[in-house]
C-alpha positions in Angstrom: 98.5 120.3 83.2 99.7 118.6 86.3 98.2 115.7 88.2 96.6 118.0 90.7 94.9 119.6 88.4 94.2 116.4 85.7 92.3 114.8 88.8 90.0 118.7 89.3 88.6 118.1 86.2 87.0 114.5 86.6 83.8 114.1 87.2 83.6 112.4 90.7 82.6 109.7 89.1 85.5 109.2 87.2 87.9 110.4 90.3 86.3 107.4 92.3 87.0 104.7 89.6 90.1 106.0 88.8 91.1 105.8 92.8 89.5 102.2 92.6 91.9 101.3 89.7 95.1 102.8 90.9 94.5 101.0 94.2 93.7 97.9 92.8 97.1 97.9 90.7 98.9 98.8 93.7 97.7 96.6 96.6 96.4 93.8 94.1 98.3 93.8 90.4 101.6 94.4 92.2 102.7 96.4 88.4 102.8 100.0 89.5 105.2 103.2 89.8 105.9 105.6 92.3 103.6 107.7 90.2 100.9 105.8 90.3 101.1 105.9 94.4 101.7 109.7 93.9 98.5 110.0 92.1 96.5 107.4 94.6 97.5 110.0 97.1 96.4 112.8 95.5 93.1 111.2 94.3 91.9 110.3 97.5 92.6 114.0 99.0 90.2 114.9 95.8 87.9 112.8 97.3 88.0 114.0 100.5 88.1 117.6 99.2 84.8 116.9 97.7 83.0 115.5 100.8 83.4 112.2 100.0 84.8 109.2 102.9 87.7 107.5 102.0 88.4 104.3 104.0 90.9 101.6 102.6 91.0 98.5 103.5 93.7 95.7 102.8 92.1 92.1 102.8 94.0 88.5 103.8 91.6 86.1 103.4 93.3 82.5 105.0 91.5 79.1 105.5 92.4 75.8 105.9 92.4 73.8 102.8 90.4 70.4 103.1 92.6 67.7 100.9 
């Protein structure tokens, strides 16, 4: 079974945590593989497939430390 077709079979439910967690370790956990942004890619085209909205946000939170 390819990924394509691992990622058909999920429930959406799982589809959307698994997108949650693949994005996390990319964008967040900084331990990930080319696979793992492979399979992002192709998880959130599932997504989209299904009628769901995908919108990804990257967030930089900076404030000024009071010493």
């Amino acid at each position: 079974m390819d990924m394509k077709e691992y990622l058909q079979k999920m429930s959406d439910r799982e589809l959307r945590d698994e997108a949650r967690n693949l994005h996390h370790s990319i964008n967040e956990g900084e331990c990930f593989g080319v696979k793992d942004v492979t399979l992002l890619e192709l998880a959130l085209r599932e997504l989209e497939r299904r009628g769901f909205e995908v919108e990804e946000k990257l967030r930089l939170t900076i404030k000024k430390r009071t010493d």
